[in-house]
N, C-alpha and C positions, 0 to 999 in steps of 0.2 A: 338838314344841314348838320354839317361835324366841324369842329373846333381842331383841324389837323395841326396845327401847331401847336394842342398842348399833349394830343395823342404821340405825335412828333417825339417832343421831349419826354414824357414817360416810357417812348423806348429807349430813348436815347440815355437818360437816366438808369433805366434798369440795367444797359452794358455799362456806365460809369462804375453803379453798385454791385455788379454783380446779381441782380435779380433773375432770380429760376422760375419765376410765376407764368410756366405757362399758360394758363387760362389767361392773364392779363395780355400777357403780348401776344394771344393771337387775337384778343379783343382787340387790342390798338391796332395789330397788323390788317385784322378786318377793317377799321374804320377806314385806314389811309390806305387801301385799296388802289390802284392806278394813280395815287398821287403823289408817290414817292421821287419825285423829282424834284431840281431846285436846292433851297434851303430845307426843306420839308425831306426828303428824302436824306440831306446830309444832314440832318438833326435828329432825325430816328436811327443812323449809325452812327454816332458821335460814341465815343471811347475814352474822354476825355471833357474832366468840365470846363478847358476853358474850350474845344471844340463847342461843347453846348451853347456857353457864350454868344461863342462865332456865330454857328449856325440861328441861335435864337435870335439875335438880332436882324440878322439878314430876312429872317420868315419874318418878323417884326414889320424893317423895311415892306416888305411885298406888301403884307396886309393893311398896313399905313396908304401904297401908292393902289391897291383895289379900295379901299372906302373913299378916297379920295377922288376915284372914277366915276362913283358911284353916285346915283341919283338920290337926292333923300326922298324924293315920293317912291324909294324902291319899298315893299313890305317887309326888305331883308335887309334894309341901311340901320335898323337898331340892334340886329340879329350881328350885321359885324362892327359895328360901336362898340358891343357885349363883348366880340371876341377879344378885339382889342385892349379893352380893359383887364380880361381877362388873361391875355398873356400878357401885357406890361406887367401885372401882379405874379407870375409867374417869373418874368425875369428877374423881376425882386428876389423872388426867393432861392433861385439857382445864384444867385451874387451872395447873396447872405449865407447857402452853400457853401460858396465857395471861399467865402471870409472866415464860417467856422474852421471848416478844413486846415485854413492858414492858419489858422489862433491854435488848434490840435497840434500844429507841427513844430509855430513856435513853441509852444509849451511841452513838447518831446524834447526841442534842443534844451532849452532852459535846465529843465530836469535830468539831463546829460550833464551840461557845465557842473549844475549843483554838486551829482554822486561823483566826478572828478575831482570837485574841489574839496569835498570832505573825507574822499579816499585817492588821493593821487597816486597816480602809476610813477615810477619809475622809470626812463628809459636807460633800458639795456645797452 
């Protein structure tokens, strides 16, 4: 069994960053083989983190309503407990991403305003 939703997002990640690691994505492209459809599919081409977002939640959603399906005398009902857990930790961390990002950009503006106010322009 593969964890396609975190495979999913490390491609999906590596087009956000810019990532050239071929060896990595075509590991990931291996794993999620025939299952790039759905959220899964549009989470491995995501170009954008709040795309990533989107897409991770909605893979979220599915794999919330298949354990939910699911027998717990299944041998694979802790195998997707695991995965679960394992991308809601994952979501975490694409929001905390995505929060850095925003603090990096406030703080470009900020330090904008500052070299303005201690060297002001002129208008012509």
């Amino acid at each position: 069994m593969t964890c396609h939703e975190l495979e999913a997002l490390r491609l999906g990640l590596m087009n956000v960053l810019g990532t050239e690691d071929r060896s990595a994505r075509d590991h990931a492209e291996r794993e999620l083989e025939g299952h790039l459809e759905g959220p899964i599919g549009a989470l491995a081409d995501a170009t954008t983190l709040s795309e990533v977002e989107r897409h991770l939640d909605a893979a979220l959603v599915d794999l919330e309503e298949e354990i939910a399906r699911a027998d717990a005398d299944d041998p694979n009902y802790d195998y997707l407990r695991g995965r679960l857990v394992a991308v809601r930790d994952a979501e975490r961390a694409v929001a905390r991403l995505t929060d850095q990002g925003g603090s990096v950009l406030d703080g470009l503006g900020e330090a904008h305003e500052v070299l303005h106010e201690a060297f002001p322009v002129e208008d012509e």
